[in-house]
N, C-alpha and C positions, 0 to 999 in steps of 0.2 A: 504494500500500500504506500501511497507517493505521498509527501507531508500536505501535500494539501487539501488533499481525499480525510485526512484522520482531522486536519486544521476545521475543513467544513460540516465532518460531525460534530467536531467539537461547537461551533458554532450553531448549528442545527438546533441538538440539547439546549443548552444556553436561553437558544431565542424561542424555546416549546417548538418548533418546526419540527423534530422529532422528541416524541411519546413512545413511551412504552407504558404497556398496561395490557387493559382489554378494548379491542374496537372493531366495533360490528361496521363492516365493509357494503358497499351497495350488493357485493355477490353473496350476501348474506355470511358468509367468513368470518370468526372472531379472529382478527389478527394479532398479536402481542406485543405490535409496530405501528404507528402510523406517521406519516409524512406529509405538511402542510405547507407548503410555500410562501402561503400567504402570512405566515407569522414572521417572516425578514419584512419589517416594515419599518425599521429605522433608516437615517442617515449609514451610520456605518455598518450597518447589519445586511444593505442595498449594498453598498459598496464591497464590501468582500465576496458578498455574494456573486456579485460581476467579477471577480478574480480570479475566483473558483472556474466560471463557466468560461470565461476565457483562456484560462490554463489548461481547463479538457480539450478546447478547442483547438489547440496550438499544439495538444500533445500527439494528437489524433494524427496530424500530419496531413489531414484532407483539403483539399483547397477549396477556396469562398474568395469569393470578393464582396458579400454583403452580408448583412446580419436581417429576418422577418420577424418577429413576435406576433404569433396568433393572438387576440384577443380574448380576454382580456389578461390572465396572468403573465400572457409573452409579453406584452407589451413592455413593460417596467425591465424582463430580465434582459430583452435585448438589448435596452436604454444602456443600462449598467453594463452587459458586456461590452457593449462598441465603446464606453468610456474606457475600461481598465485595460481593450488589445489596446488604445492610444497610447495610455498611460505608464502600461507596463511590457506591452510589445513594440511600442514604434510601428500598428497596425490601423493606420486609422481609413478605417472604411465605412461606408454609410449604411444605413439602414431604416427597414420602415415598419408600418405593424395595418393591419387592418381594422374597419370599424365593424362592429354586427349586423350594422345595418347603414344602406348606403348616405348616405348626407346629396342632400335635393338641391342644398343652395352653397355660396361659398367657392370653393374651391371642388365641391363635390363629391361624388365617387365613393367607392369603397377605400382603398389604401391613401394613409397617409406619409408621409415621406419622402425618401428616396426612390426614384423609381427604378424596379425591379430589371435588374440586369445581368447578365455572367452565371454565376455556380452562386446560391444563395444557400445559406445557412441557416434552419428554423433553431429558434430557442424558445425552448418551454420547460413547462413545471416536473411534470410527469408525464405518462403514457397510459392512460387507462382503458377508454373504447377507442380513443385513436380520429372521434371522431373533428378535435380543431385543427389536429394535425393534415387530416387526408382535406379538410377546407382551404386550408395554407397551402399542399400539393398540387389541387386546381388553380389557385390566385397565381400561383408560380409559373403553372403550364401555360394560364391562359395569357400571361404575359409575353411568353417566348423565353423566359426565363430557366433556372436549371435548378432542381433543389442538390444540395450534394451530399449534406448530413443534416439528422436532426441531433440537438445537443437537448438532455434534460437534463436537473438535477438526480433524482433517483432512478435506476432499474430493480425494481422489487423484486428480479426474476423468478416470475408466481405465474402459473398457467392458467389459463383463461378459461372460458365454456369447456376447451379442448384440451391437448399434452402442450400443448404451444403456448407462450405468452404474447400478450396484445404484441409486444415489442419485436418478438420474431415473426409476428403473424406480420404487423404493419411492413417489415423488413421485409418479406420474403412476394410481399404483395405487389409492393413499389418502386423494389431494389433501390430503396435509398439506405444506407447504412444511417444507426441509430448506437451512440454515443450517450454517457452517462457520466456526470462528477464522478460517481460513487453508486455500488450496488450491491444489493443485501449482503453479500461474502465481506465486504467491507465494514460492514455494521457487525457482523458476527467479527471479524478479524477484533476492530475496537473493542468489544464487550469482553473478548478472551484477552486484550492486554489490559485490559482494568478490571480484572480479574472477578468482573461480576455475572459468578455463576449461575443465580438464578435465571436471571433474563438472559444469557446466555441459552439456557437448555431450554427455555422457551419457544426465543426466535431460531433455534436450530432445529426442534421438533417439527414448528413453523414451513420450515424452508423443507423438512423431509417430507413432511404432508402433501406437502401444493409446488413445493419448490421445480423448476424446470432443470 
């Protein structure tokens, strides 16, 4: 695990963005995990947050020439990642995000921003039905544009209806490669160096259940 994979759980914890407990899941699953993005809602808690996803980004080796945020949670992560590739890559590329619904007057349209050009990079929260992502896939095609990765914070790797998780399903669907900060092994790796056994044998049981 890279220090900034263990840096961002530590972070996570910290900000409640990860819980452990008991949590009833929409697939009806009691998890012994859960993962909320929307609790980085500080100043510096946004900004590292953008470190993080721009450090997967840069790890990955994939090339982009822009950053999209689906709406609503992409919006903010891809804000912060296009600040920190500046800040801390010397990558400074544009980006834009979409609205839910088109705007009639103004400037108009669905997308705001940069307009959608080259090898684009989605950023979002997680991957659950997959379905802001496969919306973001269209806005991209119908631009003439090219998705190349998607980046989230977590991969739960947990299987879906099927043996497959949304993440290898969306993957194998769209052939776009899908990228994560951090994923469940990594959460198990943290728990066994902080030597906390309980939730340990928990989210391992967890991952033996449902895990891919």
């Amino acid at each position: 695990m890279e220090s900034y994979q263990s840096e961002f759980i530590e972070l996570a914890i910290k900000s409640h963005a990860l819980g452990f407990g008991d949590f009833t899941l929409k697939s009806g699953r009691v998890s012994p995990y859960f993962f909320n993005a929307g609790k980085f809602h500080s100043g510096s808690t946004i900004a590292s947050l953008g470190r993080y996803y721009a450090q997967a980004l840069m790890s990955s080796e994939i090339e982009f020439d822009m950053l999209l945020g689906p709406a609503y949670k992409g919006i903010p992560l891809a804000t912060t990642t296009a600040i920190a590739l500046a800040d801390h890559h010397s990558c400074n590329i544009p980006y834009c995000y979409n609205r839910k619904e088109a705007k009639r007057h103004g400037e108009g349209g669905v997308m705001v921003g940069a307009e959608m050009t080259g090898n684009v990079a989605i950023i979002d929260d997680v991957i659950t039905a997959g379905t802001a992502i496969r919306e973001a896939l269209s806005l991209i095609e119908d631009a003439g544009a090219k998705a190349s990765v998607i980046v989230v914070g977590l991969d739960r790797q947990e299987k879906g209806l099927h043996e497959k998780s949304a993440i290898d399903e969306l993957q194998e669907q769209t052939g776009v490669p899908v990228i994560s900060i951090i994923k469940l092994e990594h959460i198990i790796s943290y728990l066994n160096q902080q030597g906390d056994a309980e939730t340990l044998e928990r989210v391992a049981a967890y991952r033996n259940k449902y895990g891919t």
